[in-house]
NUZALO-172340 format. One record per residue (C-alpha): y, z, x negated; residue in one letter. Coordinates in steps of 0.5 Angstrom, whole numbers, padded with zeros to 4 digits, always signed. Layout:
# NUZALO-172340
YZXA
...
This chain:
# NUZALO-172340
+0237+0349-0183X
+0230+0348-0185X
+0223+0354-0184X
+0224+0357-0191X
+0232+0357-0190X
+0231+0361-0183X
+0226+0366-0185X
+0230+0368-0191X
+0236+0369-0186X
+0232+0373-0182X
+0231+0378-0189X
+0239+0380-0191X
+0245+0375-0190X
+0245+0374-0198X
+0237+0372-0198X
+0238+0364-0196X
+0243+0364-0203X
+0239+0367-0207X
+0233+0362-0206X
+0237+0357-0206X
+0239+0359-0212X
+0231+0361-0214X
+0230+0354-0213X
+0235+0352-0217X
+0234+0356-0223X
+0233+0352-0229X
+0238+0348-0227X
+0243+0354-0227X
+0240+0356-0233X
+0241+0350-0237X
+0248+0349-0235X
+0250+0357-0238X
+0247+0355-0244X
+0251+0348-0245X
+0257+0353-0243X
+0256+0358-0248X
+0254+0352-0253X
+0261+0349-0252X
+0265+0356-0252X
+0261+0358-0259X
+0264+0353-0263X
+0271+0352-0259X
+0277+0358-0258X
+0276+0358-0251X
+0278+0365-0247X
+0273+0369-0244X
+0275+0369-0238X
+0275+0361-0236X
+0267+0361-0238X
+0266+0366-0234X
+0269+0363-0229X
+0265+0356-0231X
+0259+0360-0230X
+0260+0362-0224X
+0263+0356-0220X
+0255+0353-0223X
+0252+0359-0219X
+0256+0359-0213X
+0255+0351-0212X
+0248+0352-0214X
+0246+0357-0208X
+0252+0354-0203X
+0247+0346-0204X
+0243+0345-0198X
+0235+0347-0199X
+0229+0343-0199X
+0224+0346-0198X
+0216+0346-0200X
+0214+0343-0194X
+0220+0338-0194X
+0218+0336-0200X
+0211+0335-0199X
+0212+0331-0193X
+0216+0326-0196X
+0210+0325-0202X
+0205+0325-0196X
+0210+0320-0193X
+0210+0316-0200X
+0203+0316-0200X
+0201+0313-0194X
+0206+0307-0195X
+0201+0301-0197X
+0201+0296-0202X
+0204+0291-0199X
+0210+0295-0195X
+0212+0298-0202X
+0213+0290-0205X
+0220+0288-0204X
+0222+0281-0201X
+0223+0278-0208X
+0216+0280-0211X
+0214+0277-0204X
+0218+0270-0204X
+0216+0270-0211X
+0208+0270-0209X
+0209+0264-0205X
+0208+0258-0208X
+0212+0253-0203X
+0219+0253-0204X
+0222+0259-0200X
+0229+0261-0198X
+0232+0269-0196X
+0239+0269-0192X
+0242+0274-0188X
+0246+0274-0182X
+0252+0271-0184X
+0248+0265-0187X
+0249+0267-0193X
+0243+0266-0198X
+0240+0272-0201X
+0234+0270-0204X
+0231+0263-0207X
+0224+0264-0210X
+0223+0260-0217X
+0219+0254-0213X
+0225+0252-0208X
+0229+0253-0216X
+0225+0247-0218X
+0226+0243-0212X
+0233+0245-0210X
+0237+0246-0216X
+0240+0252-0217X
+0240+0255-0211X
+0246+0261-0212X
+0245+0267-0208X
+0251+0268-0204X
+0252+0261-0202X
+0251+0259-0195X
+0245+0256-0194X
+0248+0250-0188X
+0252+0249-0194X
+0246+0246-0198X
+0243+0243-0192X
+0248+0239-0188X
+0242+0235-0185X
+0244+0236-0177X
+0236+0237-0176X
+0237+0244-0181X
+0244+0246-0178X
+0242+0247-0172X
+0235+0250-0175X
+0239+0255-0177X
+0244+0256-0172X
+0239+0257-0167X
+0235+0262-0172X
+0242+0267-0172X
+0242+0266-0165X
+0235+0267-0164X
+0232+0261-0160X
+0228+0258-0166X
+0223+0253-0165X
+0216+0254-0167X
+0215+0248-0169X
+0220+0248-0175X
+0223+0241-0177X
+0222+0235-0182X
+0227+0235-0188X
+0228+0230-0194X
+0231+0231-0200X
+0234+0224-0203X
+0236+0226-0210X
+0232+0226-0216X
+0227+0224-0213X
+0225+0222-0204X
+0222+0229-0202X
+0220+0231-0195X
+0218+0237-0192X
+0216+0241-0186X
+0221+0247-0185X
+0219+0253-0181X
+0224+0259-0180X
+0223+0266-0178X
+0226+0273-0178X
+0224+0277-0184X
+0221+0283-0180X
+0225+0288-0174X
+0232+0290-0175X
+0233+0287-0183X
+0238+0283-0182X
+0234+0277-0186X
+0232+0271-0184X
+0227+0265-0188X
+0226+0258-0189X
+0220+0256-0192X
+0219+0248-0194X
+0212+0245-0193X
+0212+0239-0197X
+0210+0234-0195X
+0211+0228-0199X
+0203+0227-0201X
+0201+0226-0194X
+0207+0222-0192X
+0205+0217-0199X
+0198+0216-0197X
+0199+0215-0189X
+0205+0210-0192X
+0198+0206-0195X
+0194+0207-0190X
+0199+0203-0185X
+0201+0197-0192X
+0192+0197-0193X
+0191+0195-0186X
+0197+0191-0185X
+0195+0187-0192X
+0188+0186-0190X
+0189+0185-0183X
+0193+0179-0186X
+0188+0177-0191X
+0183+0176-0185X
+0187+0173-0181X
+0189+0166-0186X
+0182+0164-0187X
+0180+0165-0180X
+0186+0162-0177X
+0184+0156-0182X
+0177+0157-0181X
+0179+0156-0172X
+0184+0150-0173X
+0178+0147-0176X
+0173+0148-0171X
+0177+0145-0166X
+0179+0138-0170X
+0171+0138-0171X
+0170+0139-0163X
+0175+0133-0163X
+0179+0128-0167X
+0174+0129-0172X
+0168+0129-0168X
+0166+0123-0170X
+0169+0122-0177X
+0163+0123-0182X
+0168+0123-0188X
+0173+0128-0185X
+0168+0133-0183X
+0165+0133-0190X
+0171+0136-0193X
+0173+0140-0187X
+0166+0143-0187X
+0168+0144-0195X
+0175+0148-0194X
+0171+0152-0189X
+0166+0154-0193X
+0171+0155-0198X
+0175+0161-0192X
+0168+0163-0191X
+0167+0165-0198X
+0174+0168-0199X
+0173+0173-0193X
+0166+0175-0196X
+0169+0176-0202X
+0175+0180-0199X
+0170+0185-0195X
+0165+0187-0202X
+0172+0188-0205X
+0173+0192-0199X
+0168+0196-0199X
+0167+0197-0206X
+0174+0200-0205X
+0170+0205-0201X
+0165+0207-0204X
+0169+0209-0209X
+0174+0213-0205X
+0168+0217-0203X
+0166+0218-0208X
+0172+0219-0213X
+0172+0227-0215X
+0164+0226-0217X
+0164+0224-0225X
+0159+0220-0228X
+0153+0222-0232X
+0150+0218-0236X
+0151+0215-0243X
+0152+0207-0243X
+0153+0204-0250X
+0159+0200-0249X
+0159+0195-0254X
+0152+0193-0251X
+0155+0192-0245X
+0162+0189-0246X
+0158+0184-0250X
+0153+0183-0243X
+0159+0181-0240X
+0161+0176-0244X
+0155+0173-0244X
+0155+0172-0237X
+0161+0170-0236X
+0162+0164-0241X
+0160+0159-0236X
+0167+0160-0232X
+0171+0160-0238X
+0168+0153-0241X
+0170+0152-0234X
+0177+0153-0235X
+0177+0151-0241X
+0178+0157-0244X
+0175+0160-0251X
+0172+0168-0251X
+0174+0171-0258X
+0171+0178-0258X
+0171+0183-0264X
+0166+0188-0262X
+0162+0193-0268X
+0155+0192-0269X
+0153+0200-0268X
+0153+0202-0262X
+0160+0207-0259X
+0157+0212-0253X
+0162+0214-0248X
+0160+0217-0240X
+0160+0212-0235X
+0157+0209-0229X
+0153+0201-0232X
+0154+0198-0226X
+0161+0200-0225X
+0163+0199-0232X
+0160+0192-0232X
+0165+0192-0226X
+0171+0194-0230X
+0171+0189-0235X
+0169+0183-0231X
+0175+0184-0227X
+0179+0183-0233X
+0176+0178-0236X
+0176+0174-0231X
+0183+0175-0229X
+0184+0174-0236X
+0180+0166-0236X
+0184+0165-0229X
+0191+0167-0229X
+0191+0166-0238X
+0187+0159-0238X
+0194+0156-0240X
+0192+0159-0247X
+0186+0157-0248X
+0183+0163-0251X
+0182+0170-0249X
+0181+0176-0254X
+0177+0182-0253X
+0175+0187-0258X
+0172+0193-0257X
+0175+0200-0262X
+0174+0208-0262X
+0179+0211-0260X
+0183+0214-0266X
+0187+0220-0262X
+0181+0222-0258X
+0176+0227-0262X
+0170+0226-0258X
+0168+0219-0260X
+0172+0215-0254X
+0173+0208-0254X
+0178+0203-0253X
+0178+0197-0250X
+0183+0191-0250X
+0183+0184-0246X
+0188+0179-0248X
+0190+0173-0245X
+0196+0168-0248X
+0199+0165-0242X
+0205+0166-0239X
+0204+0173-0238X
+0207+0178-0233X
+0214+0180-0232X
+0217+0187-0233X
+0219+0189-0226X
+0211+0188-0224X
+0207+0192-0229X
+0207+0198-0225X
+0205+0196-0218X
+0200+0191-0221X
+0194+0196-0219X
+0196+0197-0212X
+0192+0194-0206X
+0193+0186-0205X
+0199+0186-0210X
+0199+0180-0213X
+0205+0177-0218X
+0204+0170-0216X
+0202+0170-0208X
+0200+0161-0209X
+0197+0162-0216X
+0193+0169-0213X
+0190+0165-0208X
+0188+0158-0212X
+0184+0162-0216X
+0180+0166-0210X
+0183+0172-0212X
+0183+0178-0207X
+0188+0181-0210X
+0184+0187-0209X
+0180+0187-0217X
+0185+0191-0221X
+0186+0197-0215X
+0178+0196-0216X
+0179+0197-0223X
+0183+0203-0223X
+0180+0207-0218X
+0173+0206-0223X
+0178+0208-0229X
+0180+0214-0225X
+0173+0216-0223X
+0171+0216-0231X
+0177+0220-0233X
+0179+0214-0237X
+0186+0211-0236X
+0188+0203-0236X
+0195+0200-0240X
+0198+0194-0239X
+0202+0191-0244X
+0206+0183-0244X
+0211+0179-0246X
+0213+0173-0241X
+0211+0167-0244X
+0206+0170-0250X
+0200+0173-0245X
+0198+0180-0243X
+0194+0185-0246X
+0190+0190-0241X
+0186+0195-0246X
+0181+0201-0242X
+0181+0208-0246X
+0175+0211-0244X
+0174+0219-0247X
+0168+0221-0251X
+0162+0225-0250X
């Protein structure tokens, strides 16, 4: 019995009745109204409204009281709740942006944000979750979260289908005596790609170094020896050395230009470069090695100028790389075609970019690795013709540095077209 019940009892016996029903009254007083609207328009006797009304009275003064101070202490208890306490687990799950899964005691999922839908599937609630992760690391998460006994550390998770996905997955209790428990799943998969290519760069280079130097090594020793005293052999082991030596060199610029890069790959360029001027630059200054290959330059550049943001230098580099590729891999042709076009799609004034070759071209399943470090599509031909297998991954982090983008397109046996979009100012 609350204060307010107890201080009534002690006025009279019918006191605390008469208070509950003072609480209580607009109530009782719409009820007698709805009754007597009802007995108005129906031939109901007297006798059975009065009995309604009664029955509305007597449950009215027999219902527990709360009183003022009862009231006012569970507003001031729903007051001093904070914002957070008053979020629900579903609002919570769904403000994390990795993918989030609630379930209760028995396994079964109770909750499943929108990031862990998109990566997941359809993640039903009512499922059991060990279900849905058979991977042994997962169940036995899992079972040692219901037991009690997790790990801090969480596991490695990877998902196969639609795409190969890893995570790192931490589990925990959802507060003291909720009954609920959460996987939340860390993804992983960047970090793992990036330290993939950091393990293949150095495996690469590593190997791109070692041939030369190896040759360079088996050389100096036949000079120290058979060779010591053999003019003609020297002459041309000297040559092949000299010919290793400057491979290496080549490869350590390429090398360090990758780096350079890299670092500063987030900072866009500032200036404005007329690239009609420069591809024509380009051109002039490499016409020797094309005479020397036997190859034609076709060039259809416009006589106005087309300003894009760029770096020159960098720039330079770009189209130097593909016109070279272009007179070495495409001589088979005899003729390289490079023209120079605004960007129609692009509304600020871009430009386009396309260098053709009309070799033997470059097979389908090639085209989509043919910028990745030290990949090449014919390992003897790349290194006859000096190449580092490092110019396109050079152009494509250039590319990427100007906000402009590189597509390929070839045919076997009728060449290749390598067009450079670069954005307008």
């Amino acid at each position: 019995m609350s204060e307010a019940d107890r201080n009534a009892s002690s006025a009279g016996p019918l006191a605390p009745y008469l208070a509950r029903l003072g609480e209580a009254r607009w109530v009782v007083a719409t009820a007698a109204v709805a009754v007597f609207a009802v007995a108005f328009f129906s031939p109901a006797p007297w006798w059975l409204i009065a009995a309604a009304v009664l029955a509305i009275v007597a449950v009215a003064a027999l219902l527990p009281r709360r009183s003022r101070q009862s009231r006012r202490r569970e507003a001031q208890a729903q007051a001093m709740l904070g914002p957070v306490e008053r979020l629900s687990a579903e609002r919570l799950a769904a403000a994390v942006p990795d993918p989030l899964i609630l379930f209760d005691q028995s396994g079964r999922i109770a909750h499943a944000n929108r990031p862990a839908q998109t990566a997941f599937g359809a993640v039903q609630a009512g499922v059991d979750v060990r279900l849905r992760f058979r991977s042994p690391e997962m169940q036995e998460l899992v079972r040692a979260l219901l037991v009690g006994n997790v790990r801090p550390s969480g596991v490695d998770y990877a998902e196969r289908v639609p795409v190969e996905r890893h995570y790192h997955v931490n589990a925990s209790s959802v507060g003291s005596g909720t009954g609920l428990f959460v996987l939340v799943f860390k993804d992983q998969s960047e970090l793992r790609r990036v330290d993939r290519m950091r393990a293949d760069f150095i495996a690469n280079a590593s190997h791109e170094l070692r041939t030369p130097l190896a040759s360079i090594s088996g050389f100096v020793e036949t000079l120290r020896g058979p060779a010591r005293d053999d003019p003609k052999a020297r002459d041309r082991f000297l040559d092949i050395m000299n010919d290793q030596t400057a491979r290496m060199a080549r490869l350590i610029d390429d090398l360090l230009s990758l780096s350079r890069l890299e670092m500063k790959s987030f900072i866009g360029p500032d200036e404005r470069v007329d690239i009609c001027l420069l591809v024509r630059g380009v051109i002039d200054s490499l016409t020797q090695l094309a005479r020397e290959a036997g190859v034609e330059i076709v060039s259809d550049i416009p006589e106005g100028p087309i300003e894009v943001p760029g770096n020159r230098d960098e720039l330079i580099q770009v189209f130097e790389n593909l016109l070279e590729n272009a007179c070495k891999y495409g001589q088979s042709g005899k003729k390289v075609e490079i023209a120079v076009t605004r960007d129609a799609d692009d509304q600020k004034g871009g430009a386009e970019i396309t260098v053709r070759d009309f070799g033997p071209g470059i097979p389908d399943e090639h085209i989509p690795r043919i910028t990745e470090r030290f990949y090449r599509v014919d390992v003897e031909e790349s290194r006859a013709q000096k190449g580092t297998g490092l110019g396109l991954a050079i152009v494509k982090h250039i590319l990427s540095r100007h906000n402009a983008r590189l597509t390929i397109r070839s045919v076997v046996g009728e060449g290749a077209a390598f067009t450079v979009h670069l954005p307008g100012v």
